[in-house]
PDB file of N, CA, C and O in Angstrom:
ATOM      1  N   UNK A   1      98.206 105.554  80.858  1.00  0.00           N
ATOM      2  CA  UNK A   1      98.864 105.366  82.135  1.00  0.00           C
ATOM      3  C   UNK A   1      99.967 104.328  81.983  1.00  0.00           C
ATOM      4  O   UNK A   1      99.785 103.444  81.146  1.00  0.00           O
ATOM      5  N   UNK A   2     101.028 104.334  82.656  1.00  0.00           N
ATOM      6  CA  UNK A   2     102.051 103.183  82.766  1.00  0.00           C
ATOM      7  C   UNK A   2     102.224 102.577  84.518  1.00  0.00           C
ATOM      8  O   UNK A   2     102.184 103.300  85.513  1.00  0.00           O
ATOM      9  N   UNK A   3     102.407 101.160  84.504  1.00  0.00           N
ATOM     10  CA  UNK A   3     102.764 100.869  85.379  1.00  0.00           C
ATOM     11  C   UNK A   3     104.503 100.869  85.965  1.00  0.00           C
ATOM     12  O   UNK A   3     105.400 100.624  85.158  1.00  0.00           O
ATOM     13  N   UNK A   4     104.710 101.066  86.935  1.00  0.00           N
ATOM     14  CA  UNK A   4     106.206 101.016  86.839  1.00  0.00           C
ATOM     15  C   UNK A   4     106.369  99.810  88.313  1.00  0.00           C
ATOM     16  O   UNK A   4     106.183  99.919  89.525  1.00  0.00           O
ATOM     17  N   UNK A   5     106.681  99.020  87.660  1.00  0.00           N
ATOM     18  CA  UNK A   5     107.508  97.940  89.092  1.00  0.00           C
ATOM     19  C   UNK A   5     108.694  97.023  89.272  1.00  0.00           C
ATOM     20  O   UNK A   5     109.206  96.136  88.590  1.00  0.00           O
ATOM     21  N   UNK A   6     108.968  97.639  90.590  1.00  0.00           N
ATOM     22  CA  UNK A   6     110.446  97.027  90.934  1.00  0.00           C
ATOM     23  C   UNK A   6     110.486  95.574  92.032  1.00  0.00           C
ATOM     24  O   UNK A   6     109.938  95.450  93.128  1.00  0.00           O
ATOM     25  N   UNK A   7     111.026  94.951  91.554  1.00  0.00           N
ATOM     26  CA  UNK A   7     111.126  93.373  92.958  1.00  0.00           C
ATOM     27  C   UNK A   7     112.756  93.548  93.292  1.00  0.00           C
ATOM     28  O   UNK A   7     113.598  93.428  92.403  1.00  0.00           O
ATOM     29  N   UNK A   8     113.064  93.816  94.542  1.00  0.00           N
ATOM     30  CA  UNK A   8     114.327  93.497  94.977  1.00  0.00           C
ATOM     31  C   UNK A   8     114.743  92.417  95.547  1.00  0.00           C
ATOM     32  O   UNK A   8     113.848  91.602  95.772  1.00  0.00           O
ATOM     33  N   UNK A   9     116.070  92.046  95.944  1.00  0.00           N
ATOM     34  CA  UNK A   9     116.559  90.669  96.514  1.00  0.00           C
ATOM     35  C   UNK A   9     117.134  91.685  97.661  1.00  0.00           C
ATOM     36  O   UNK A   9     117.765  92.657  97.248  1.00  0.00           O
ATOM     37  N   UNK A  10     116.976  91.545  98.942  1.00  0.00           N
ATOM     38  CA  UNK A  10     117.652  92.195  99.947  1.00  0.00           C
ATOM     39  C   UNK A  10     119.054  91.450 100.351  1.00  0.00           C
ATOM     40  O   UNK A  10     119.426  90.442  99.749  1.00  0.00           O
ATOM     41  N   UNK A  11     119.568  91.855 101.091  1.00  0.00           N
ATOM     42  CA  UNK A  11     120.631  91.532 101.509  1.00  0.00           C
ATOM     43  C   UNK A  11     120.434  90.822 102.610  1.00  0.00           C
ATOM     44  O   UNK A  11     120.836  89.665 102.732  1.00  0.00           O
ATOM     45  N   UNK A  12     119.659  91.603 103.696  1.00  0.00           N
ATOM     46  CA  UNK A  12     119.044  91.009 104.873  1.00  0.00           C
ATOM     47  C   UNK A  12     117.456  91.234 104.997  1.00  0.00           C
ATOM     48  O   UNK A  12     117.109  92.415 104.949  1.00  0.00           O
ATOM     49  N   UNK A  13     116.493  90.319 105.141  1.00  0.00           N
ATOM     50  CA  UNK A  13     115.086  90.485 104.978  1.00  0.00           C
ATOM     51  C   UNK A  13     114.458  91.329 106.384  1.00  0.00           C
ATOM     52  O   UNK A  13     113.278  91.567 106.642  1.00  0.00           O
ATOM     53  N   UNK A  14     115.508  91.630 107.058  1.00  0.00           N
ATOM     54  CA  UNK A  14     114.955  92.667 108.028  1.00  0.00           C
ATOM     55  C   UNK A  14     114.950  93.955 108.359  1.00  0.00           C
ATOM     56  O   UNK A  14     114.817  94.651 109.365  1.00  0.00           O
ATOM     57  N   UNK A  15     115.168  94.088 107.013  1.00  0.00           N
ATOM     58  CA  UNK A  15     115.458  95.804 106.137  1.00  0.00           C
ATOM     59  C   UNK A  15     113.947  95.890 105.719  1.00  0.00           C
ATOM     60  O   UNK A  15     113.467  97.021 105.651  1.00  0.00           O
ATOM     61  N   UNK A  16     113.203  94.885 105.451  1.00  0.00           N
ATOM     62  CA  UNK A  16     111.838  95.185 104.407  1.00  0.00           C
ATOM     63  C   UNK A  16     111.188  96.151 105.003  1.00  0.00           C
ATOM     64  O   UNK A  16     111.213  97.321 104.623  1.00  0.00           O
ATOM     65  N   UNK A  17     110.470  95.666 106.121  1.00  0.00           N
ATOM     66  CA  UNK A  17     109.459  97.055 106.956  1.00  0.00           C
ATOM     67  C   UNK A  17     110.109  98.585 106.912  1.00  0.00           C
ATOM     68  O   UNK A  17     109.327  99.536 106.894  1.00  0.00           O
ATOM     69  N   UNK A  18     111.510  98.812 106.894  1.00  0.00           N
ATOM     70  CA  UNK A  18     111.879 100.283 107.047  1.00  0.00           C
ATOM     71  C   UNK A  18     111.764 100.566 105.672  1.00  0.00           C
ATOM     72  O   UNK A  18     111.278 101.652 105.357  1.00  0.00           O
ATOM     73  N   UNK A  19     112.150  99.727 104.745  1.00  0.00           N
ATOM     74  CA  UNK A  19     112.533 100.015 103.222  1.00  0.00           C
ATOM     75  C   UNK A  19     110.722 100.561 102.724  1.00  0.00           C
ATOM     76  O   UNK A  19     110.364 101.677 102.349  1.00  0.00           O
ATOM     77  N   UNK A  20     109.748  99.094 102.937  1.00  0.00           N
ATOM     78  CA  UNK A  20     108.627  99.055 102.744  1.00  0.00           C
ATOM     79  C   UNK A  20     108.303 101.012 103.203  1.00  0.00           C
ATOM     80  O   UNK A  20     108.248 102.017 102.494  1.00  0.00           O
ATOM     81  N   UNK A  21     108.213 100.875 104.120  1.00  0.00           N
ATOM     82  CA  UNK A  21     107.337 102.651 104.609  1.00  0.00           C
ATOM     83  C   UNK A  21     108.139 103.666 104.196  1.00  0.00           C
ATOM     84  O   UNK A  21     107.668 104.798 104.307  1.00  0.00           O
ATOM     85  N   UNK A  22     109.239 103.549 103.745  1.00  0.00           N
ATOM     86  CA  UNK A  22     110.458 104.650 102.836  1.00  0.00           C
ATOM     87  C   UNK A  22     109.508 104.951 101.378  1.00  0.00           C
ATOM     88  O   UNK A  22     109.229 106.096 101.023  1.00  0.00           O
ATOM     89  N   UNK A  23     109.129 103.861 100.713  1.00  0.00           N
ATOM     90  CA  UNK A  23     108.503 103.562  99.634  1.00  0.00           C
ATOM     91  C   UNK A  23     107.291 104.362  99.447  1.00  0.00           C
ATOM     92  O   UNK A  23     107.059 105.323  98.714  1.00  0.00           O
ATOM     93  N   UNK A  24     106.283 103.457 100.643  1.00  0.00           N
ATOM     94  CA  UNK A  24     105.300 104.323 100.556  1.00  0.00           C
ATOM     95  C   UNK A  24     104.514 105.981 100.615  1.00  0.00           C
ATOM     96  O   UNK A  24     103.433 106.397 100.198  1.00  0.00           O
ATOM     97  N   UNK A  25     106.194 106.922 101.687  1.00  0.00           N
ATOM     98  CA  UNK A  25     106.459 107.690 101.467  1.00  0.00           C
ATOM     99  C   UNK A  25     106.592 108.591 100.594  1.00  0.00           C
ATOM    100  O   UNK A  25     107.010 109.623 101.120  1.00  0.00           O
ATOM    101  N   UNK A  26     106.481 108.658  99.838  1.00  0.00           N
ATOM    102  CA  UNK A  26     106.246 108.824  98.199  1.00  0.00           C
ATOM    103  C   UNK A  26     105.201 108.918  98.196  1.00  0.00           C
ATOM    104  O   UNK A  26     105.047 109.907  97.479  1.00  0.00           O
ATOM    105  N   UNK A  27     104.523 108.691  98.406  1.00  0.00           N
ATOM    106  CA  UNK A  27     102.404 108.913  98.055  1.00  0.00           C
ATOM    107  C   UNK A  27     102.424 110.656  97.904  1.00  0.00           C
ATOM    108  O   UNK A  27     103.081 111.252  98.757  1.00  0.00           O
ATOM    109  N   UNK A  28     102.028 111.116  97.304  1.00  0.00           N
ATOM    110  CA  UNK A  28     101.341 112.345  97.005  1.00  0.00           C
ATOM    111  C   UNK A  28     103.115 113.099  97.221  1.00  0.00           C
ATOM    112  O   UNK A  28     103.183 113.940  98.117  1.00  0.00           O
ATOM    113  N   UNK A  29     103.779 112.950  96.829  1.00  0.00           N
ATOM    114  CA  UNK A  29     104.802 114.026  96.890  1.00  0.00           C
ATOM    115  C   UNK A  29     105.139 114.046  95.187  1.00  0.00           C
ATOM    116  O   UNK A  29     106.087 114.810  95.006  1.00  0.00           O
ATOM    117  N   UNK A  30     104.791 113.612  94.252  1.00  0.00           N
ATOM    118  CA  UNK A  30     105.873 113.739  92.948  1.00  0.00           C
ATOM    119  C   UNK A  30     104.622 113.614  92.067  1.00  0.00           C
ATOM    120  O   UNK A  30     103.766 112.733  91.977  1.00  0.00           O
ATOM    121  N   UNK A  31     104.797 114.754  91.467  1.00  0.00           N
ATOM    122  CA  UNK A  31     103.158 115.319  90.212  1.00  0.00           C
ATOM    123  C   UNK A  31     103.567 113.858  89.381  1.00  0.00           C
ATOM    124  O   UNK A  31     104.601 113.195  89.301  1.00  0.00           O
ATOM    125  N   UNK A  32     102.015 113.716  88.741  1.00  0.00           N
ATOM    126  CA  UNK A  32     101.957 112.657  87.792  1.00  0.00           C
ATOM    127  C   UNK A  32     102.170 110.854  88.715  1.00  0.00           C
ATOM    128  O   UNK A  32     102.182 109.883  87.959  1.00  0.00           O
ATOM    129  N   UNK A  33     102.288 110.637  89.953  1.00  0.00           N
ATOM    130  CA  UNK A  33     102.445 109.799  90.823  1.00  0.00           C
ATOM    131  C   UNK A  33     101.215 109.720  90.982  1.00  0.00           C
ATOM    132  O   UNK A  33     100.770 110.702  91.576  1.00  0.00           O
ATOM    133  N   UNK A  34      99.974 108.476  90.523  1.00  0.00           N
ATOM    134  CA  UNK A  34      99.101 108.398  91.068  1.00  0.00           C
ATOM    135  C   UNK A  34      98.558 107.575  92.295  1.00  0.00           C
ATOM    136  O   UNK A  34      97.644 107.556  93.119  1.00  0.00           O
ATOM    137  N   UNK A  35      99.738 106.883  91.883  1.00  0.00           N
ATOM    138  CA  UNK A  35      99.680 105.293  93.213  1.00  0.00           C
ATOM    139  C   UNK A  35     100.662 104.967  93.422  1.00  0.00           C
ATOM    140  O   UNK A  35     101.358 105.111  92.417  1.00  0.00           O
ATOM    141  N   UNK A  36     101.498 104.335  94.695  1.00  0.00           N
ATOM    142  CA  UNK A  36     102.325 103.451  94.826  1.00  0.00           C
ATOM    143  C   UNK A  36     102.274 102.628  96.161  1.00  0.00           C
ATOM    144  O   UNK A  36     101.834 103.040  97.234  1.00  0.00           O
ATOM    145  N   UNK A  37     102.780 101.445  95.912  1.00  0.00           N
ATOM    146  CA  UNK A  37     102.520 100.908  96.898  1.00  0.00           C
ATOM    147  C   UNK A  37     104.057  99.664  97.057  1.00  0.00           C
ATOM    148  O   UNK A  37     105.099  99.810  96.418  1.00  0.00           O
ATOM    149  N   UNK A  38     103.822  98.668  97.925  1.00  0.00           N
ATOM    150  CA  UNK A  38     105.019  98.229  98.547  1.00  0.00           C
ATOM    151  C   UNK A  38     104.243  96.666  99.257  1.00  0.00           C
ATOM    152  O   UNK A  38     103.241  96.279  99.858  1.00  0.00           O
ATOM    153  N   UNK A  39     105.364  96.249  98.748  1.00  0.00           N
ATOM    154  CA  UNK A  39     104.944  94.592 100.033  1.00  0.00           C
ATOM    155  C   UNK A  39     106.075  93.583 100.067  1.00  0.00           C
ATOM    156  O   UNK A  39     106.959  93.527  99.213  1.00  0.00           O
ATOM    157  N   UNK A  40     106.022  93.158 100.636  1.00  0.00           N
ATOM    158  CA  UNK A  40     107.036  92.281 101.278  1.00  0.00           C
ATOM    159  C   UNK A  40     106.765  91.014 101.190  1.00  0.00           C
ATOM    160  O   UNK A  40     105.612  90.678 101.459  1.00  0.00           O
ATOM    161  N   UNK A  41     107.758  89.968 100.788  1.00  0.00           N
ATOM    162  CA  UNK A  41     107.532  88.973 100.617  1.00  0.00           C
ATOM    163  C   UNK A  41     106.459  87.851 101.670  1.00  0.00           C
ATOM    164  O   UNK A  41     106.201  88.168 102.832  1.00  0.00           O
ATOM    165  N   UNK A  42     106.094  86.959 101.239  1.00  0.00           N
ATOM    166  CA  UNK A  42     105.435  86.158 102.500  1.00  0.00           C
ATOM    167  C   UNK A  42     105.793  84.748 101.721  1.00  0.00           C
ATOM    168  O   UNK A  42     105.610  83.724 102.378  1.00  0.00           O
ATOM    169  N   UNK A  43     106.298  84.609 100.347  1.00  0.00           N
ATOM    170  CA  UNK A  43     106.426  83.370  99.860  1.00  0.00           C
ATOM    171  C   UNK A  43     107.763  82.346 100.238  1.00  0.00           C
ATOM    172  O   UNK A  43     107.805  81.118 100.309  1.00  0.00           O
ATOM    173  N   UNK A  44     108.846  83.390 100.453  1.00  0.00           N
ATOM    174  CA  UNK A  44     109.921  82.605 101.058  1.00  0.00           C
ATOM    175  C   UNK A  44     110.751  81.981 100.191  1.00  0.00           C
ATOM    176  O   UNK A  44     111.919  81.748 100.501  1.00  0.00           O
ATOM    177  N   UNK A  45     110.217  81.630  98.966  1.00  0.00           N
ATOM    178  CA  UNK A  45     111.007  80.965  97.620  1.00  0.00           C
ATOM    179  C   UNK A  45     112.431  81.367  97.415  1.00  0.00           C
ATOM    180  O   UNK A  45     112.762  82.553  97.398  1.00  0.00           O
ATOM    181  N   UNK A  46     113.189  80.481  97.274  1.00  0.00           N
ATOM    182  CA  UNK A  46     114.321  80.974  96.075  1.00  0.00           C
ATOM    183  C   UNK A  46     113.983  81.837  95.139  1.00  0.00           C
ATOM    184  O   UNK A  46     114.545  82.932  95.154  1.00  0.00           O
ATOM    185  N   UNK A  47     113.120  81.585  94.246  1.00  0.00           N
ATOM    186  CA  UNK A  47     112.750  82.316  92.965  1.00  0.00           C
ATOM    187  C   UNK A  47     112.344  83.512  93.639  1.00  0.00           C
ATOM    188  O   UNK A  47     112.845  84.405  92.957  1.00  0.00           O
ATOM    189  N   UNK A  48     111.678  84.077  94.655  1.00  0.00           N
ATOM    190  CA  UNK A  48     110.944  84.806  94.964  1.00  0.00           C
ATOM    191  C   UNK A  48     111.810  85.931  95.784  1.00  0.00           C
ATOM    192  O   UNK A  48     112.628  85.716  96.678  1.00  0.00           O
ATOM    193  N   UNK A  49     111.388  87.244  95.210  1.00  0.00           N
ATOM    194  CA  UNK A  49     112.078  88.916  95.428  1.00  0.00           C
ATOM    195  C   UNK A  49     111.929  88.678  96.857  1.00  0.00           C
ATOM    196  O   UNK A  49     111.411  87.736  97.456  1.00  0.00           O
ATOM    197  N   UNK A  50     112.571  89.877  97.326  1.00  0.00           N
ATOM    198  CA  UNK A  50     111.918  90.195  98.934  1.00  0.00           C
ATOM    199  C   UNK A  50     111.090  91.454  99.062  1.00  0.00           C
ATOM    200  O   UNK A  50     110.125  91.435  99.827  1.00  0.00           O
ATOM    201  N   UNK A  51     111.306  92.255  98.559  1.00  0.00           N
ATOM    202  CA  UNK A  51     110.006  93.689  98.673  1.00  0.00           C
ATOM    203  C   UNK A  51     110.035  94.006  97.039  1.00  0.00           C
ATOM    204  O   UNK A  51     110.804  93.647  96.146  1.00  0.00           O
ATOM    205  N   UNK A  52     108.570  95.037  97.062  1.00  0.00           N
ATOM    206  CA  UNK A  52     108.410  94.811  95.909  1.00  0.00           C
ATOM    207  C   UNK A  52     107.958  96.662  95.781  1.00  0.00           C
ATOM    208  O   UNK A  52     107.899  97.388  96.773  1.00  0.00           O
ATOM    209  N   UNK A  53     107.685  97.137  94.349  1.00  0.00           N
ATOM    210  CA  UNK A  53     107.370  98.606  94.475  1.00  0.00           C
ATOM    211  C   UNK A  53     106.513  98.424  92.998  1.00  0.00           C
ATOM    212  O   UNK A  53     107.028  98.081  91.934  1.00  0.00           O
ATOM    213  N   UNK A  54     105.165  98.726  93.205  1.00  0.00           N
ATOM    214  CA  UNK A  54     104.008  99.209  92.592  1.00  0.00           C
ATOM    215  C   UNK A  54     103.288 100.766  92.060  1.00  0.00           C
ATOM    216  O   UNK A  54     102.211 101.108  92.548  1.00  0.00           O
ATOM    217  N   UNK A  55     103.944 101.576  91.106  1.00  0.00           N
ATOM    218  CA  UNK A  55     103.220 102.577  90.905  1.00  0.00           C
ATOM    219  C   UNK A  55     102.374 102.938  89.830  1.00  0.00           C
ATOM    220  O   UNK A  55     102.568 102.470  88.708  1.00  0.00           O
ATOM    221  N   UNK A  56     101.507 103.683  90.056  1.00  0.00           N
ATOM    222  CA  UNK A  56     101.143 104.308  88.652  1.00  0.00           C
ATOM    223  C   UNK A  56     101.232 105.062  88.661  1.00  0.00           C
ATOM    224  O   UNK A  56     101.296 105.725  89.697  1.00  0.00           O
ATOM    225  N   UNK A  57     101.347 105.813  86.752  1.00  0.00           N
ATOM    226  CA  UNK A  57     102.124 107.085  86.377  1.00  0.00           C
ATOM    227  C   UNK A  57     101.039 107.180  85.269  1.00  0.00           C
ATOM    228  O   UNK A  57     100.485 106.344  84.556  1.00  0.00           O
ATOM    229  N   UNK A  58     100.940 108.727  85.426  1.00  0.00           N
ATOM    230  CA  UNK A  58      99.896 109.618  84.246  1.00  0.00           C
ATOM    231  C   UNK A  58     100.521 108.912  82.753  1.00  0.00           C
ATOM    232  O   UNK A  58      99.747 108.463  81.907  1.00  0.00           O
ATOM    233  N   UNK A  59     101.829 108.892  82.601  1.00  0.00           N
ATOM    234  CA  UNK A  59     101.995 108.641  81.464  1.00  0.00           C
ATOM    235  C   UNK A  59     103.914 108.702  81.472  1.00  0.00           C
ATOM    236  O   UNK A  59     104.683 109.195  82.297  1.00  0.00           O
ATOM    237  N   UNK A  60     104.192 107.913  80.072  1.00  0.00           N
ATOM    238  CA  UNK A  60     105.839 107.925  80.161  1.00  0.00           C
ATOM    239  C   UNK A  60     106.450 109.483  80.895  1.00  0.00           C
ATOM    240  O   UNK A  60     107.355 109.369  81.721  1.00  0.00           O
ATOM    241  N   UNK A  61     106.118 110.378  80.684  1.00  0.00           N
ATOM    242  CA  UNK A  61     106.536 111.747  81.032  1.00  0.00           C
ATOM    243  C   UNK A  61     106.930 111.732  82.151  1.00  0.00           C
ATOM    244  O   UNK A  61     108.094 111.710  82.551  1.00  0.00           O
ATOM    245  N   UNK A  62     105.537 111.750  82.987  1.00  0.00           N
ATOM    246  CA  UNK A  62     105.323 111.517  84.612  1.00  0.00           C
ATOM    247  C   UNK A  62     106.287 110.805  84.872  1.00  0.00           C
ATOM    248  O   UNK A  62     107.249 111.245  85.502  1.00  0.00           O
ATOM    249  N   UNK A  63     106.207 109.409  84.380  1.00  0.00           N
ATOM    250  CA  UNK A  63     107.591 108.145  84.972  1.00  0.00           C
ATOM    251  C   UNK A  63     108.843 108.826  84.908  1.00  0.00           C
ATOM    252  O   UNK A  63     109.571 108.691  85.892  1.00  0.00           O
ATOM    253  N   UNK A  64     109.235 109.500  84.000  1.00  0.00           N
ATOM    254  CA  UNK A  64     110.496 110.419  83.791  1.00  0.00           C
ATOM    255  C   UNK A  64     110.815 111.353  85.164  1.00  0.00           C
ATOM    256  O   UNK A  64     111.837 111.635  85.789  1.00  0.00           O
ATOM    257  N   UNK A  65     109.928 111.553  85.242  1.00  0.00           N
ATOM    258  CA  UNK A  65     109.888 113.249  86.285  1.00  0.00           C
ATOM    259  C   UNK A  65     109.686 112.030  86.938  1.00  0.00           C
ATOM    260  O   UNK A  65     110.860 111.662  86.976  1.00  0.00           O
ATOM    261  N   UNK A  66     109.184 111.317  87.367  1.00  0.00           N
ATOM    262  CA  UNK A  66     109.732 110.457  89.084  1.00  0.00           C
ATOM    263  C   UNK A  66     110.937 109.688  89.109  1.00  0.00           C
ATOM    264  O   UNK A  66     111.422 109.321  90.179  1.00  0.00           O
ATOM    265  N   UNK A  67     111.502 109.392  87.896  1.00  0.00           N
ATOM    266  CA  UNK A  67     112.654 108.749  88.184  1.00  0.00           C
ATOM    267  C   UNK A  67     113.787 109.544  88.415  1.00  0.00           C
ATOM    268  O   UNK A  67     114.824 109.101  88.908  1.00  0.00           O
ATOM    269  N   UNK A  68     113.565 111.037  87.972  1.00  0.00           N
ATOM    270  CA  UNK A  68     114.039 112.021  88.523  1.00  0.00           C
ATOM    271  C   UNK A  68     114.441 113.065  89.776  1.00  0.00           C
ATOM    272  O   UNK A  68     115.337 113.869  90.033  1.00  0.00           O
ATOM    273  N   UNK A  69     113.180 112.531  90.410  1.00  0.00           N
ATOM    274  CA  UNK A  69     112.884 113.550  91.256  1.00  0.00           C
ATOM    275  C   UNK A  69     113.741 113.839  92.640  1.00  0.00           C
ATOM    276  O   UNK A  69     114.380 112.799  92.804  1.00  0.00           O
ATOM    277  N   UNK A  70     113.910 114.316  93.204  1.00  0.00           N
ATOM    278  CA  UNK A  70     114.828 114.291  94.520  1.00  0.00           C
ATOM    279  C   UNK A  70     114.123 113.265  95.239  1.00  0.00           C
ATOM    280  O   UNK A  70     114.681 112.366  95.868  1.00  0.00           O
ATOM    281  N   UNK A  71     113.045 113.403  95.145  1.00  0.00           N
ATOM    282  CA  UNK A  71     112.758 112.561  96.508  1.00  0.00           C
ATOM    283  C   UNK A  71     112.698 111.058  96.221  1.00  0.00           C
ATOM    284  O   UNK A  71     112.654 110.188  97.091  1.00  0.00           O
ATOM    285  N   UNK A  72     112.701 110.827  94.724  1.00  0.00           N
ATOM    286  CA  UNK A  72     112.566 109.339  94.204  1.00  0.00           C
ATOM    287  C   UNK A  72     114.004 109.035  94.252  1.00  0.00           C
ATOM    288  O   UNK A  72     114.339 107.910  94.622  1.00  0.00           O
ATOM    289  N   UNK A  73     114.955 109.960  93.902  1.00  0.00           N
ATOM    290  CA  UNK A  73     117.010 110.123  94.553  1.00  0.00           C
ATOM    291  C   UNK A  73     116.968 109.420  95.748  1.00  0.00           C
ATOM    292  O   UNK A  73     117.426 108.297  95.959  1.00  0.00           O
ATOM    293  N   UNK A  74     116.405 110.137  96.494  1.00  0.00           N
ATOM    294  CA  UNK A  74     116.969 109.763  98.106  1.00  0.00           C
ATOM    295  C   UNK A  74     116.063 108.189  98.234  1.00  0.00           C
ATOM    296  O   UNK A  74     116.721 107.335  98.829  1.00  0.00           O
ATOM    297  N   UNK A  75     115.081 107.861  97.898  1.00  0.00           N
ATOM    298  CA  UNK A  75     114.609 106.771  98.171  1.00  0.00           C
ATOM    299  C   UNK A  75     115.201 105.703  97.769  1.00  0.00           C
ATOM    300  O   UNK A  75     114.994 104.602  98.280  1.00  0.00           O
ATOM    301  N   UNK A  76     116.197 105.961  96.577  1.00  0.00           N
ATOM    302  CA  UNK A  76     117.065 105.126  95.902  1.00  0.00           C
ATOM    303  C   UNK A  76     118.555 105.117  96.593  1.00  0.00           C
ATOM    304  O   UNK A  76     119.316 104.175  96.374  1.00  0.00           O
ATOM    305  N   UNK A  77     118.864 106.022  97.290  1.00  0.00           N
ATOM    306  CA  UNK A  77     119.936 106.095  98.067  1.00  0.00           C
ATOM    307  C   UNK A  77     120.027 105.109  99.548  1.00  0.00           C
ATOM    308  O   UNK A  77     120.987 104.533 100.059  1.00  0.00           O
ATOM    309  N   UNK A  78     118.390 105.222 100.012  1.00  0.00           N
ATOM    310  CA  UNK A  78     117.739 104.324 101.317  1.00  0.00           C
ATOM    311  C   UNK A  78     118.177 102.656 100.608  1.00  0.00           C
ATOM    312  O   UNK A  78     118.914 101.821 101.131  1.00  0.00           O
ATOM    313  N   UNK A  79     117.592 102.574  99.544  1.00  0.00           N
ATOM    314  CA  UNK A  79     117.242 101.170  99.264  1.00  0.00           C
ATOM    315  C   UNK A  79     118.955 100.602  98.640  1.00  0.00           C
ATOM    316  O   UNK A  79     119.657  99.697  99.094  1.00  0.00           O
ATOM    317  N   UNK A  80     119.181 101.397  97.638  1.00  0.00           N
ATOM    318  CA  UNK A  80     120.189 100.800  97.128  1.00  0.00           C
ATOM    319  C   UNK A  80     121.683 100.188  97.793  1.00  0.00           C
ATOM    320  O   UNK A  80     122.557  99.616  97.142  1.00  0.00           O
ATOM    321  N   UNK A  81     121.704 100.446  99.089  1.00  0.00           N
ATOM    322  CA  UNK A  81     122.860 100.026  99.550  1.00  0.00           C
ATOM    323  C   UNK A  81     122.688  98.327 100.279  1.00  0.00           C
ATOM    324  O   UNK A  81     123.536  97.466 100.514  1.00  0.00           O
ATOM    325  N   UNK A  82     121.029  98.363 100.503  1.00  0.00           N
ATOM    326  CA  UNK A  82     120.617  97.533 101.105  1.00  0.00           C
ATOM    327  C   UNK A  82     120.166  95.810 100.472  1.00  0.00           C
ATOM    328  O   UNK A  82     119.746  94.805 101.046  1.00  0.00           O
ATOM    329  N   UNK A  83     120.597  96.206  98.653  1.00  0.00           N
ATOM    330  CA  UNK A  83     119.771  94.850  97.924  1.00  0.00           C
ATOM    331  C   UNK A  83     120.954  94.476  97.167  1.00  0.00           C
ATOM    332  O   UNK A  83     121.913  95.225  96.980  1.00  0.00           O
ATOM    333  N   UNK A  84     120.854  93.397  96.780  1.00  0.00           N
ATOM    334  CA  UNK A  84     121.646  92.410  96.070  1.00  0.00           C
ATOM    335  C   UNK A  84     121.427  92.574  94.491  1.00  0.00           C
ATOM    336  O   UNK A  84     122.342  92.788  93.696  1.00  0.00           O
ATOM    337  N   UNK A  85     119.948  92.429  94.129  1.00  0.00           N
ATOM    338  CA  UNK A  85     119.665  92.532  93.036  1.00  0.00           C
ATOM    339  C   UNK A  85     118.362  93.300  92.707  1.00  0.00           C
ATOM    340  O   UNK A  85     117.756  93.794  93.658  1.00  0.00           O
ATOM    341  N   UNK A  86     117.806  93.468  91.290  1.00  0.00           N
ATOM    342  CA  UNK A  86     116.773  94.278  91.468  1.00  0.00           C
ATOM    343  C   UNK A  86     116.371  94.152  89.848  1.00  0.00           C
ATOM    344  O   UNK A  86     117.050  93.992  88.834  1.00  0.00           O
ATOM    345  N   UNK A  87     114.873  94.308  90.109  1.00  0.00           N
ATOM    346  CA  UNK A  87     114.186  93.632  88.275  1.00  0.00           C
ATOM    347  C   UNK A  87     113.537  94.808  88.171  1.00  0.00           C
ATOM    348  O   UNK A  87     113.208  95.482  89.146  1.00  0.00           O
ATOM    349  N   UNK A  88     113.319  95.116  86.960  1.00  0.00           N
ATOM    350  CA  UNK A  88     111.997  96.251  86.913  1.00  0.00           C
ATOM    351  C   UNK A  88     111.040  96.145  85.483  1.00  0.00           C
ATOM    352  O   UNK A  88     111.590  96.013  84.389  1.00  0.00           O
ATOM    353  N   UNK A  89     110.208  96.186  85.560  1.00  0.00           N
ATOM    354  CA  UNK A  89     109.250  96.507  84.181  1.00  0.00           C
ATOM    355  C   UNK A  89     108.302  97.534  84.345  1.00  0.00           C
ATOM    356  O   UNK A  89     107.777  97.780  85.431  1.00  0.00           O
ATOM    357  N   UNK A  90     108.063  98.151  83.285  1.00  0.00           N
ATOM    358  CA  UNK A  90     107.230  99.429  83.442  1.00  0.00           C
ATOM    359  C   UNK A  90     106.339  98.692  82.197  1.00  0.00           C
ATOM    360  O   UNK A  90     106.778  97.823  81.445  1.00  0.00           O
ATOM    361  N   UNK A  91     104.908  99.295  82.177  1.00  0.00           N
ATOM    362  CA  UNK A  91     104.239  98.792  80.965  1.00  0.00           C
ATOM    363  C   UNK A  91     103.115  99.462  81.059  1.00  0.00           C
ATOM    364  O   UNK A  91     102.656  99.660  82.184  1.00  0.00           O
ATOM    365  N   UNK A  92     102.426  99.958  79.892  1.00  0.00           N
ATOM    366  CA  UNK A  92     100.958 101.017  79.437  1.00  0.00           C
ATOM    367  C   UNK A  92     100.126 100.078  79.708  1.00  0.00           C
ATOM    368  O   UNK A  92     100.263  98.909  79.350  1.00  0.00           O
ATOM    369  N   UNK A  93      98.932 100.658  80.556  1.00  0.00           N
ATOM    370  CA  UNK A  93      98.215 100.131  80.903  1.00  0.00           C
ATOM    371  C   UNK A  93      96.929 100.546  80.034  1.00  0.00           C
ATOM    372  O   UNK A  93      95.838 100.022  80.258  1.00  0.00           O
TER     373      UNK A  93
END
């Protein structure tokens, strides 16, 4: 299995809740997607992202075919106009 996760810097932190349930949207639509999930900051830090994206994937393949997928497109179309910056690590679990 691989994990795949993203931390964004928003632009405005009152994008999170629409962005957040855009995210979770994704649950059961894209084969090899076993989990994903979403949360929003509560720490407030400088150092610290503002929403965050949690999935698991059957395997590198799966991660492929979701980073692909239309519907993982358009979710990236929702978010991307809305963040400043954005980190990601994926890693075998």
């Amino acid at each position: 299995m691989i994990k795949h996760v993203v931390v964004w810097k928003l632009k405005d932190r009152a994008d999170g809740p629409k962005l957040k349930s855009a995210i979770e949207n994704l649950d059961g639509k894209i084969p090899g997607l076993l989990s994903i999930e979403a949360g929003i900051d509560e720490n407030k830090s400088d150092a610290a992202g503002d929403l965050i994206l949690i999935s698991t994937h059957t395997d590198k393949a799966a991660l492929d075919l979701y980073q692909d997928h239309p519907v993982h497109i358009e979710l990236k179309n929702i978010i991307g106009p809305c963040v400043t910056s954005r980190v990601v690590v994926d890693y075998t679990i």
